[in-house]
C-alpha positions as CSV (number, residue, x, y, z in Angstrom):
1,X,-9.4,5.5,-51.2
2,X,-12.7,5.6,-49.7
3,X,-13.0,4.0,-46.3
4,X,-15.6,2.2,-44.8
5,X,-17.8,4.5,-42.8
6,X,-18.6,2.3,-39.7
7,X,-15.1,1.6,-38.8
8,X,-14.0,5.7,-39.9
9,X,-16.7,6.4,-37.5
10,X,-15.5,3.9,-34.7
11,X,-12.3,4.9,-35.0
12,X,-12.9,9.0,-35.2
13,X,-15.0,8.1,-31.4
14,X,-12.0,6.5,-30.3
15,X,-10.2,9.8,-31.2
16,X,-12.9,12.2,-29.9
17,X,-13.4,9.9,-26.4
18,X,-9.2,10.3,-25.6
19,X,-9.1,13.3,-26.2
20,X,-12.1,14.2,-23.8
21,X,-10.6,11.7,-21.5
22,X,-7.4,13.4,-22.0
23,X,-9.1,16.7,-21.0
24,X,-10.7,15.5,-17.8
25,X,-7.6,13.7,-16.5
26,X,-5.3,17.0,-16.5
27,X,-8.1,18.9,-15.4
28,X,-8.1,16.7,-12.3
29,X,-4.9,16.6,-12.2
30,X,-4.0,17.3,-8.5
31,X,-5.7,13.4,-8.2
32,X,-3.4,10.8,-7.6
33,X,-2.4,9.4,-11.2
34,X,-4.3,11.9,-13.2
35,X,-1.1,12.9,-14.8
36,X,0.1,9.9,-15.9
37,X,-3.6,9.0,-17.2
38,X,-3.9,12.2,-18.8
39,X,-0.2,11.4,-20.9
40,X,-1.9,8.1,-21.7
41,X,-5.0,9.1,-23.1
42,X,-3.1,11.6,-25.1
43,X,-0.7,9.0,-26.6
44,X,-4.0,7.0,-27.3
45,X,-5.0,9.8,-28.8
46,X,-2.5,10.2,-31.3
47,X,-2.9,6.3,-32.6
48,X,-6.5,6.6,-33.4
49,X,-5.7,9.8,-35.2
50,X,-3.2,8.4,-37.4
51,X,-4.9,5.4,-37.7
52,X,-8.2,7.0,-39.3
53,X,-5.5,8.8,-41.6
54,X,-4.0,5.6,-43.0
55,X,-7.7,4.7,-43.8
56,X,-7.3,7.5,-46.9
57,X,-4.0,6.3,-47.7
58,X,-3.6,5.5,-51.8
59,X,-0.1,4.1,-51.6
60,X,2.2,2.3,-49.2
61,X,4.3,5.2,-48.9
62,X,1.1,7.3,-47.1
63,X,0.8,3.7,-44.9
64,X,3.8,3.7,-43.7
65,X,3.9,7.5,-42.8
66,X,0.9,7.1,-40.8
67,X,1.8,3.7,-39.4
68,X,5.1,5.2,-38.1
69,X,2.8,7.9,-36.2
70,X,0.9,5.1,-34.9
71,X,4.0,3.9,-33.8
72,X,5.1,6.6,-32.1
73,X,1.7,6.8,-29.9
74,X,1.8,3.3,-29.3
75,X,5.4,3.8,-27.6
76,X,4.2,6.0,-24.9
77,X,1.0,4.4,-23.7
78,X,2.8,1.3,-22.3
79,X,5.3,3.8,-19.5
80,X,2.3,5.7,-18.9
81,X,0.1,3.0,-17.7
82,X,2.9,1.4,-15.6
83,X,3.2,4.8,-13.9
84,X,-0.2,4.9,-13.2
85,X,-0.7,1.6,-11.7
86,X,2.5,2.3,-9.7
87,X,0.5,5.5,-7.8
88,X,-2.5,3.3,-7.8
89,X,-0.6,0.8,-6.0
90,X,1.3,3.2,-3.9
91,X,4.9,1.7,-5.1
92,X,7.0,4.5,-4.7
93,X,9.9,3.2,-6.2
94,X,8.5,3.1,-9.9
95,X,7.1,6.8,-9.6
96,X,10.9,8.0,-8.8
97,X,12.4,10.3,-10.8
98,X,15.1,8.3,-11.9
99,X,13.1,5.7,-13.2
100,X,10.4,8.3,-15.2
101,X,13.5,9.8,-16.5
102,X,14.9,6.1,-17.4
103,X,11.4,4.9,-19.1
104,X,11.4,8.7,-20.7
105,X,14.9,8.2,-22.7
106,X,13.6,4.6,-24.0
107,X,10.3,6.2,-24.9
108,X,12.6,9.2,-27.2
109,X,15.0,6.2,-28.7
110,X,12.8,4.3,-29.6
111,X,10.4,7.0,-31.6
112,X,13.7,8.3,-33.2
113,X,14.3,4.7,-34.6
114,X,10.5,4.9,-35.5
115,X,10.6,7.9,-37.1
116,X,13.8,7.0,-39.3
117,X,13.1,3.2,-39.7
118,X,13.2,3.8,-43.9
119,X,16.7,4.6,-43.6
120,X,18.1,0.9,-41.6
121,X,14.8,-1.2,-41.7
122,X,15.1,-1.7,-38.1
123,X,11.6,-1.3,-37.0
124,X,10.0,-2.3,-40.4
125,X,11.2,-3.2,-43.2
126,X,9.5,-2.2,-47.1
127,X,5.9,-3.1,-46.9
128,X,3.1,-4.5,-50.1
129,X,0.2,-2.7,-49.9
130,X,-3.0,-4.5,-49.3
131,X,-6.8,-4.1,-48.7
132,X,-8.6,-6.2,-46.1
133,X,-12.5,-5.8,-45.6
134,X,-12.4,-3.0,-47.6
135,X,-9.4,-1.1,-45.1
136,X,-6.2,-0.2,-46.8
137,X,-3.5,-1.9,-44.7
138,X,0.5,-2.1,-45.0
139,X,2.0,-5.7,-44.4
140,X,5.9,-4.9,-43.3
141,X,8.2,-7.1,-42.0
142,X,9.6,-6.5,-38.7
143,X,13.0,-5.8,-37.4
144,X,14.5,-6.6,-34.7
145,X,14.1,-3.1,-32.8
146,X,10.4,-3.7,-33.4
147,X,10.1,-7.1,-31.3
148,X,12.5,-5.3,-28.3
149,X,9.6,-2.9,-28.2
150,X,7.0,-5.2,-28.6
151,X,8.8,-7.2,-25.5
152,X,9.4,-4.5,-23.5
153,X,6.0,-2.9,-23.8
154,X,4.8,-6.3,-22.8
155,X,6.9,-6.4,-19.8
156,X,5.7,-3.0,-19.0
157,X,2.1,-3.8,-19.0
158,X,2.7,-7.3,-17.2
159,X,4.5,-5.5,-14.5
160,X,2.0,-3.1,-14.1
161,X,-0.9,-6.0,-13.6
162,X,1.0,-8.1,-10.8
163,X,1.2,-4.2,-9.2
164,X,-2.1,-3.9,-9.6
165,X,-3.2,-8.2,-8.4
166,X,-1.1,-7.8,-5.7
167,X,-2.7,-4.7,-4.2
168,X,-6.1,-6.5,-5.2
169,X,-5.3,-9.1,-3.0
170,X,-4.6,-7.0,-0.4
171,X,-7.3,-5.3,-0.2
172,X,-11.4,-5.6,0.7
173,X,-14.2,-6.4,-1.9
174,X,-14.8,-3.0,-2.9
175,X,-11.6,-1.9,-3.7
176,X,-11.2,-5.1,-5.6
177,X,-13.7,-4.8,-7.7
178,X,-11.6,-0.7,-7.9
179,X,-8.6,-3.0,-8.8
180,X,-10.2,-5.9,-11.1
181,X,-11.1,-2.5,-13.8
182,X,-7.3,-1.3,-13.6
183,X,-6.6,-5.0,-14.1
184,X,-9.2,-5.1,-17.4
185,X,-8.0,-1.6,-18.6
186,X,-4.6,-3.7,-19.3
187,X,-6.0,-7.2,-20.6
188,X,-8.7,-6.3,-22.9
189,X,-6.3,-3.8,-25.1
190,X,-3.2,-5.9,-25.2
191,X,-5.1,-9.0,-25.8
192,X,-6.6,-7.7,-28.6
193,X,-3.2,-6.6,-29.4
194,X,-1.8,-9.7,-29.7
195,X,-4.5,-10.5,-32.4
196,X,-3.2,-7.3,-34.0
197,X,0.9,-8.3,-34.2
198,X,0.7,-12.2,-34.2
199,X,-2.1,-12.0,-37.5
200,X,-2.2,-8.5,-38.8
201,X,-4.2,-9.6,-41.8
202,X,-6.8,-11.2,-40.2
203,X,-8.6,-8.0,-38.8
204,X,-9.3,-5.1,-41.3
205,X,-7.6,-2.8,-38.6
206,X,-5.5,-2.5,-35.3
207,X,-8.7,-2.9,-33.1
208,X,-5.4,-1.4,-30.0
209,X,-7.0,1.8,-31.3
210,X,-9.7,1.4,-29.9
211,X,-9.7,-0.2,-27.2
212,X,-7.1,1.6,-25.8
213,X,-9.3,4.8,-25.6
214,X,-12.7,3.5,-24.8
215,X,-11.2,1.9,-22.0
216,X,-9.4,4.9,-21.0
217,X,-12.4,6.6,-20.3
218,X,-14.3,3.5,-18.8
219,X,-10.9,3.8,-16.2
220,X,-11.5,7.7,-15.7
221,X,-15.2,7.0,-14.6
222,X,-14.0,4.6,-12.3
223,X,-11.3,7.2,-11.0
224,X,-13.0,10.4,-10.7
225,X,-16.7,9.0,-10.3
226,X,-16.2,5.8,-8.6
227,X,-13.0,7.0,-6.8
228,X,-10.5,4.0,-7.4
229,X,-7.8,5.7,-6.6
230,X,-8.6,7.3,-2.9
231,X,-7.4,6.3,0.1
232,X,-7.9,2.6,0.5
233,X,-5.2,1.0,-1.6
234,X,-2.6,3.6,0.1
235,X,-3.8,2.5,3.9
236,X,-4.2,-1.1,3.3
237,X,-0.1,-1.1,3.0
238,X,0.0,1.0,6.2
239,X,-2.7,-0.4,8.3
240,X,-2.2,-4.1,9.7
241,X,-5.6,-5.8,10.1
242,X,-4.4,-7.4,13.6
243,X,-3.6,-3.8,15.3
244,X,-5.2,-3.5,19.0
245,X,-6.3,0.2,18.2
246,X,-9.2,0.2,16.2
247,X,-8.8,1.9,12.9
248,X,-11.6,3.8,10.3
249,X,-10.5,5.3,7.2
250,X,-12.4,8.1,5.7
251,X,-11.8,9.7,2.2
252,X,-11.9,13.2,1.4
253,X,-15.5,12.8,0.2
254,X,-16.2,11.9,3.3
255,X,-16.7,8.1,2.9
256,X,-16.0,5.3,5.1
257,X,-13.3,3.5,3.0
258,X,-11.2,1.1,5.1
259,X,-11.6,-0.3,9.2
260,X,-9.9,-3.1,10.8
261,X,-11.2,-6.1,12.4
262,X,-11.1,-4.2,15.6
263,X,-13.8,-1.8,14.3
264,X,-16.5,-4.1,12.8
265,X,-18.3,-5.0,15.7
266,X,-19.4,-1.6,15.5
267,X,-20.1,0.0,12.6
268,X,-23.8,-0.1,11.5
269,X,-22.9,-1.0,7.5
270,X,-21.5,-4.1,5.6
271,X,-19.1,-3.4,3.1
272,X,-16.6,0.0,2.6
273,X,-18.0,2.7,0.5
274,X,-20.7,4.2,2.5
275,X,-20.6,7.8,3.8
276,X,-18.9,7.9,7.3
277,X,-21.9,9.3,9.3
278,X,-23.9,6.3,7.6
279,X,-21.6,3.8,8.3
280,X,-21.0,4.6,12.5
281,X,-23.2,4.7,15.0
282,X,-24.5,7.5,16.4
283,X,-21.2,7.8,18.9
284,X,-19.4,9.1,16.0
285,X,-21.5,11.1,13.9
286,X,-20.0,14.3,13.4
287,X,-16.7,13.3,15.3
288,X,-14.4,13.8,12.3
289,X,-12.8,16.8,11.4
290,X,-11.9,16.9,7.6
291,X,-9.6,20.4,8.4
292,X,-8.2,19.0,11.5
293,X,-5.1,16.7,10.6
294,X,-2.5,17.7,13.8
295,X,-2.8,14.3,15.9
296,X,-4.5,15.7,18.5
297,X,-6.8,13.1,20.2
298,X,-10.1,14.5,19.7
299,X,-12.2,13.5,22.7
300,X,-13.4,10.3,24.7
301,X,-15.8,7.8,23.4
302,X,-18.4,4.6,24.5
303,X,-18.9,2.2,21.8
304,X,-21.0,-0.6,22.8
305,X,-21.0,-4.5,21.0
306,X,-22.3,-7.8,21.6
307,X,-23.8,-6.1,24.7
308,X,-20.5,-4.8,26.0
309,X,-19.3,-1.0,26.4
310,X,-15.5,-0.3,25.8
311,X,-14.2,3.2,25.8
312,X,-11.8,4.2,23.2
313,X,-9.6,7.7,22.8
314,X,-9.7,8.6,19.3
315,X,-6.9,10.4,17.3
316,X,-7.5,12.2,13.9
317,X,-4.3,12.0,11.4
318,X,-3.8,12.5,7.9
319,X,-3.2,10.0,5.2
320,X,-0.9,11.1,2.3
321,X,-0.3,9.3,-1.0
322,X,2.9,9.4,-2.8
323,X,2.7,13.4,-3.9
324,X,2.5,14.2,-0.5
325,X,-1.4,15.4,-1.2
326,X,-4.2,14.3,2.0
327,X,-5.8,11.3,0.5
328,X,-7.3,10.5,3.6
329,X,-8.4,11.0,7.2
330,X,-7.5,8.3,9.8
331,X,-9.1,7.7,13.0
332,X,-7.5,5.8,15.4
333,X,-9.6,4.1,18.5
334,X,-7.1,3.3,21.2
335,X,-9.0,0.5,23.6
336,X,-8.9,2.8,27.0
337,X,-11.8,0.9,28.7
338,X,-9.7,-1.0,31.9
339,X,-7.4,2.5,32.5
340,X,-11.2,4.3,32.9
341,X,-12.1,1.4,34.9
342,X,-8.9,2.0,37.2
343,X,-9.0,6.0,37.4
344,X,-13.1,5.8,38.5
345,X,-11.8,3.2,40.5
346,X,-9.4,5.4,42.2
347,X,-11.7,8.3,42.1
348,X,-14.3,6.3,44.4
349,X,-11.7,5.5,46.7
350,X,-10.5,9.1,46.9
351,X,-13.7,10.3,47.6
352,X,-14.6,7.9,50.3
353,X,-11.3,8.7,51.6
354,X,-12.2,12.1,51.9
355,X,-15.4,11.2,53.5
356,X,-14.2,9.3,56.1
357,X,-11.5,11.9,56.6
358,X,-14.2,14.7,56.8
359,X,-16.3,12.4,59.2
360,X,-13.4,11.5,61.6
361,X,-12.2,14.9,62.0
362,X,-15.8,16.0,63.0
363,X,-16.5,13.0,65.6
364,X,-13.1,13.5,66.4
365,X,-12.8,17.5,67.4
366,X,-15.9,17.5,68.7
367,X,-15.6,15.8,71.8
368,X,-11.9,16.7,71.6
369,X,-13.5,20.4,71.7
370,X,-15.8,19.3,74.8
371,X,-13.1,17.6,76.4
372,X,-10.8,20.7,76.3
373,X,-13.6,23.0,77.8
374,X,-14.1,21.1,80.6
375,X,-10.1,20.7,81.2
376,X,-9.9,24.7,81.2
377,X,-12.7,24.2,83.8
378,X,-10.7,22.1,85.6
379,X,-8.0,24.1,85.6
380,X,-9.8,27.2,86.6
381,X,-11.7,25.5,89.7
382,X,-7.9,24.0,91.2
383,X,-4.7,24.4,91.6
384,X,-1.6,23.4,89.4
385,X,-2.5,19.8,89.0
386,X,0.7,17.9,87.0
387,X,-2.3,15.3,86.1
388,X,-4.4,17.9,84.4
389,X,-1.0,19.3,82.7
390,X,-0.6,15.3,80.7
391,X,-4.4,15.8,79.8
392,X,-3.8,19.1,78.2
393,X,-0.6,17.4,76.5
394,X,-2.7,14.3,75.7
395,X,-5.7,16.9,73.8
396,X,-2.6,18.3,71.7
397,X,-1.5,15.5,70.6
398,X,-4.7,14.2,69.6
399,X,-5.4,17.4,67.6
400,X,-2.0,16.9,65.7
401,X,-3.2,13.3,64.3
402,X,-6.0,15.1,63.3
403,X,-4.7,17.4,61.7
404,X,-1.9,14.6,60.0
405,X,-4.6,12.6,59.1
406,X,-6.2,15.1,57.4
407,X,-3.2,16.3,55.5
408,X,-2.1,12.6,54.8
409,X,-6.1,11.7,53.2
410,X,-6.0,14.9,51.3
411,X,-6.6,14.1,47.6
412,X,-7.7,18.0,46.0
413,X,-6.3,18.7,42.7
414,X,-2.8,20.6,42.8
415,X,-2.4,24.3,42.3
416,X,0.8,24.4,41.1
417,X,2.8,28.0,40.7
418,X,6.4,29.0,40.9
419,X,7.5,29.6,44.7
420,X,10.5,30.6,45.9
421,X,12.2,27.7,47.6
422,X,14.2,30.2,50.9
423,X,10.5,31.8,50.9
424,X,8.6,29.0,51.5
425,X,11.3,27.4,54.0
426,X,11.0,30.5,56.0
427,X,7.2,30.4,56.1
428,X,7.0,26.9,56.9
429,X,9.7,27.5,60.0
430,X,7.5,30.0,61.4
431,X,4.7,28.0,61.8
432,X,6.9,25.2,63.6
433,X,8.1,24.8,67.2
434,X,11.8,25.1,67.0
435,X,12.8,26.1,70.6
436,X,16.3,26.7,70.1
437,X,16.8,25.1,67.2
438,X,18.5,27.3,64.2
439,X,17.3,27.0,59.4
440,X,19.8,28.1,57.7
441,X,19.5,28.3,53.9
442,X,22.3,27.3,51.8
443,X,23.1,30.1,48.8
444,X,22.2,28.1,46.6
445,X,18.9,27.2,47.2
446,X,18.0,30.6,46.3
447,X,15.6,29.0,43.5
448,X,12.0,28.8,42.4
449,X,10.1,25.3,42.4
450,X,7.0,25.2,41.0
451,X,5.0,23.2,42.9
452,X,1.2,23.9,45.3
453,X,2.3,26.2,47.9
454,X,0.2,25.1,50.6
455,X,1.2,21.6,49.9
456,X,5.3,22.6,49.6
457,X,4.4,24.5,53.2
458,X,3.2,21.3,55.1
459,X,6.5,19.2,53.5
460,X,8.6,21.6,55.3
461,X,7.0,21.7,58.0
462,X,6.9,17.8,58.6
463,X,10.7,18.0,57.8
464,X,11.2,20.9,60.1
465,X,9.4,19.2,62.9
466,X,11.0,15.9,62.0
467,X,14.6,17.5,62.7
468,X,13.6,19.0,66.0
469,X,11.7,16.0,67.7
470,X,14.7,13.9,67.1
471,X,17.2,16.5,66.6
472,X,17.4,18.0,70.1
473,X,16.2,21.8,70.7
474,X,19.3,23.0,69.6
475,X,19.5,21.3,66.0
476,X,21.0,23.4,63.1
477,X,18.7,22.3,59.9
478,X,19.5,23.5,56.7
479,X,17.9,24.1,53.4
480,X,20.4,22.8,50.0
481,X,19.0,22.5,46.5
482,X,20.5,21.8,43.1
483,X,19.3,21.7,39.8
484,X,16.5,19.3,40.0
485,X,16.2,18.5,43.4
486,X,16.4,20.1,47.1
487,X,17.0,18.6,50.9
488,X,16.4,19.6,54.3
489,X,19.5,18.5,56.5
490,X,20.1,18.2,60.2
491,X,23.1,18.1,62.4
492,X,21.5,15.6,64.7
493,X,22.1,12.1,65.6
494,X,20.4,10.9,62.6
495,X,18.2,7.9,61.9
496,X,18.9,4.5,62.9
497,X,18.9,2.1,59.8
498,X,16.0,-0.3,61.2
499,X,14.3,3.4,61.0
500,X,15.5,4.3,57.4
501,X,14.3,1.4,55.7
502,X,10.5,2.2,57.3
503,X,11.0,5.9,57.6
504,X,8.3,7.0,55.0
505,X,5.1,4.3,56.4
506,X,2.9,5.5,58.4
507,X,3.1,5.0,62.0
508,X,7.1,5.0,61.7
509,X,8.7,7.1,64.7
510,X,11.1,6.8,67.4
511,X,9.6,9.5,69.7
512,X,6.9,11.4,70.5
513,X,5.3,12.0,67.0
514,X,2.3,11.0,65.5
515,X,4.3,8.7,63.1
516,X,2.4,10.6,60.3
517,X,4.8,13.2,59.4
518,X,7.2,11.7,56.7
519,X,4.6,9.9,55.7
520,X,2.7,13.1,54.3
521,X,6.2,14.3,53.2
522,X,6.2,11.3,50.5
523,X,2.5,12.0,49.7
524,X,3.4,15.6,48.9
525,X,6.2,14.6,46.8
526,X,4.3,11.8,45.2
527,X,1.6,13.9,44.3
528,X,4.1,16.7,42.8
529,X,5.6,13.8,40.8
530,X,8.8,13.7,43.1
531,X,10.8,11.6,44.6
532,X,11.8,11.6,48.1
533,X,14.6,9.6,49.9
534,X,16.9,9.2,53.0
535,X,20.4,9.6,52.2
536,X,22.1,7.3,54.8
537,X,25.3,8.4,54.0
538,X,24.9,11.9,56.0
539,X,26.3,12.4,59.0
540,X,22.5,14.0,60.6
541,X,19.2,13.1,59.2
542,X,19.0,14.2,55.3
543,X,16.2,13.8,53.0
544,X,16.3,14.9,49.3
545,X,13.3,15.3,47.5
546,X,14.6,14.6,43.8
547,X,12.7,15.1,39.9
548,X,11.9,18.9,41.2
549,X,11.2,22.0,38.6
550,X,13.3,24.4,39.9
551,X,14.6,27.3,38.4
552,X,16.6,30.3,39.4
553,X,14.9,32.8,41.3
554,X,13.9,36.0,39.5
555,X,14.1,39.4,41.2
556,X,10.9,41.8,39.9
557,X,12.6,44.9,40.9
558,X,15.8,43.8,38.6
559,X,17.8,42.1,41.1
560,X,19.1,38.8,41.0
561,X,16.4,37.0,42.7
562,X,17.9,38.6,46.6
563,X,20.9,36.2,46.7
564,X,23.8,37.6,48.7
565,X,25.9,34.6,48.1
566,X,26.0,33.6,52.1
567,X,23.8,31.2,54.1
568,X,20.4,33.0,55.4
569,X,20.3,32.3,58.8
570,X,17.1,32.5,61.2
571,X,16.6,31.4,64.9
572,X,13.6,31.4,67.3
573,X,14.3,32.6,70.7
């Protein structure tokens, strides 16, 4: 039988446009979906194919052939479009491979009952041959297999539209409009459908034949030119809308495709969609990094709104979709603007600190220097004068605050290096007045603590001196360490415990001291990230500085780092 040409010809471009659709989607197929697209349009494929056949069909026996293809086609569009919503909709679950495998066996059962229906009638049952608008057609009856697939093809295609509304909902305008031609992809060919099942008579063909395919490729447009399936539908599930940071999402075609609430103030567009260096101000322009995906934050920004300035650290990470594939970039603003506030804060203070430092140790030594001039004139021009002997005594202790004050305003960036911990002990005793007074270096403090030397120096020497102001001349001190911590120890009376509760504040002694010296012991530490702390259960005075990085001491010429196993002892005379 001839056919009519307009509906051969609508039917033969349903054939043509999925199989180009087809074509496109596996050629694309590292895109999220493309696969499952690609089966679709295939299976679409094959029912506008058989259908144009069964338009040159002369009996029923050629119908039902052909219609049983159709069949066959039919049976596989259904799993492939719930697949594809699935990745649209980033629901892992139905994109497992125990459910593809699951919706796979249905798919071969039912085309083997297909395929044999003629033998149990269980699909179709025998079919009159009849012509309608000049279309052969074949009216069968249908078994019971038939209306389980026509049920569960439904069910299918339902499931996949609440997949698809619900990430609509979701999501912003743009990416519903994105959703609302998934959603029309489903309606338009399984309403039409319906028609097709409930009154099969009253159409001259199938019209599922073609709308399935020329909404196909409508749905490919919209997913390889239009981009429905980038990154926004994926972040929307990851990103909450009331999240502090601030949060821009950028495709891989460079587009601005998601922000948060925190973000709007200040981007420079209305809607998603634009590309990123349109959307942001000028801050932000050529900030992202489309190779760089570690985490790193990137660098320090000023974004101003509403007349305000906030300062934000920003953080570049990678969005993946269910594959594992980038589908996005995400930048991450984390509000920083009040701990800026507080280090420049801190900063001022520092440096006005080190002014006033600077400007007392200069009015300070000067006519401490002029004062000390005269005195040696003094001294020269009479005899041993016990009077003149205090002044001298009074200068000295005048250039020691100095010279604690200085060390106890000093705020200069550390220099940290590994130092030997018996090394620097005996370096710093040297440079103190120990009279009779006796270090002695435990064994095991034969380590390396990596901390500023000149700053480690100036602790030891405040803890030397400490010990022999209030030790007596003839005080033992000794140097122990462990594994993250070291102590200087005394065998002297000890502090008091109204002392040990003050010990580290400035102005704290109980003799002849500037009352500065432990205090610039806990600025050391503090500044080295340490600890420092009295340990009132010694019989002597013992601090331990605690949180140190100390390792074991490495010899360069092979040794062992110089340990003998015995106390290193050393005593002034």
């Amino acid at each position: 039988m001839t056919p009519r040409v307009d509906v051969s010809l609508l039917v033969a471009a349903a054939a043509l446009v999925s199989v180009w659709t087809a074509v496109v989607a596996w050629r694309n197929r590292g895109e999220r979906g493309a696969r499952y697209l690609s089966l679709l349009m295939v299976a679409a494929a094959v029912t506008a194919v058989a259908a144009l056949a069964g338009f040159t069909a002369d009996g029923i026996g050629e119908i039902q052939f052909w219609r049983q293809v159709r069949q066959v086609g039919y049976i596989g569009i259904a799993p492939a479009y719930l697949l594809f919503t699935a990745e649209y909709a980033g629901t892992n679950w139905f994109t497992t491979r125990r459910v593809r495998l699951g919706l796979a066996a249905i798919a071969v059962s039912l085309a083997a009952v297909v395929s044999t229906t003629h033998l149990h009638d269980l699909f179709y049952g025998p079919g009159a041959y009849v012509v309608v608008d000049g279309i052969p057609r074949g009216v069968f009856p249908y078994g019971p297999v038939y209306w389980a697939h026509v049920g569960y093809a439904y069910l299918l295609i339902a499931i996949s539209t609440v997949l698809v509304v619900r990430r609509a909902v979701r999501t912003r305008r743009l990416f519903r409009r994105q959703a609302a031609a998934v959603v029309t992809f489903a309606v338009v060919p399984w309403a039409s459908n319906v028609v097709a099942v409930a009154a099969p008579t009253s159409v001259p063909f199938d019209p599922t034949v073609v709308a399935v395919p020329f909404g196909g490729a409508l749905l490919a447009m919209d997913v390889y030119r239009y981009r429905v399936l980038d990154a926004a539908p994926v972040a929307r599930g990851a990103i909450l809308d009331h999240l502090d940071d601030g949060v821009l999402v950028v495709d891989t075609d460079g587009r601005l495709v998601d922000y948060n609430a925190t973000m709007r103030p200040y981007l420079r567009s209305g809607p998603a969609g634009d590309q990123f260096d349109e959307a942001v101000p000028a801050e932000l322009v050529g900030l992202l990094d489309p190779d760089d995906d570690t985490g790193c934050v990137e660098e320090t920004v000023d974004l101003s709104a509403d007349g305000e300035t906030r300062s934000f650290d920003v953080r570049q990470t990678a969005l993946t979709d269910t594959a594992g594939d980038t589908a996005a970039h995400v930048l991450l603003f984390r509000d920083v603007t009040e701990r800026r506030r507080r280090e420049e804060d801190l900063r001022r203070r520092n440096d006005e600190l080190d002014r006033f430092a600077s400007v007392v140790s200069h009015d300070l030594r000067n006519p401490l220097n002029v004062a000390e001039g005269y005195l040696e004139l003094a001294a020269e021009e009479s005899e041993a004068n016990d009077h003149l002997d205090r002044v001298a005594d009074a200068h000295g202790r005048m250039a020691d605050i100095i010279d604690d004050l200085l060390a106890l305003a000093q705020t200069d960036d550390l220099d940290p290096e590994p130092v030997p911990l018996t090394e620097a002990a005996h370096d710093a005793w040297s440079h103190v007045a120990t009279a009779d007074a006796t270090l002695a270096v435990d064994a095991a403090a034969d380590l390396t603590v990596r901390a500023d030397r000149g700053r480690l120096a100036r602790l030891f020497e405040n803890l030397f001196r400490n010990s022999v102001e209030h030790g007596g001349d003839a005080v033992t001190v000794t140097v122990e360490a462990g594994d993250d911590w070291f102590a200087v120890v005394d065998d002297g009376p000890g502090l008091s415990p109204e002392i040990v509760e003050t010990a580290f504040e400035s102005g704290t002694t109980s003799g002849d001291g500037t009352g500065l010296g432990l205090a610039i012991v806990q600025s050391v530490a503090t500044a080295h990230g340490w600890t420092v702390e009295v340990d009132e259960t010694a019989v002597g005075a013992r601090f331990v500085v605690r949180d140190a990085d100390l390792s074991q001491a490495v010899d360069p010429f092979g040794g062992d780092g110089g340990s003998t196993g015995e106390d290193a002892t050393i005593r002034n005379d």
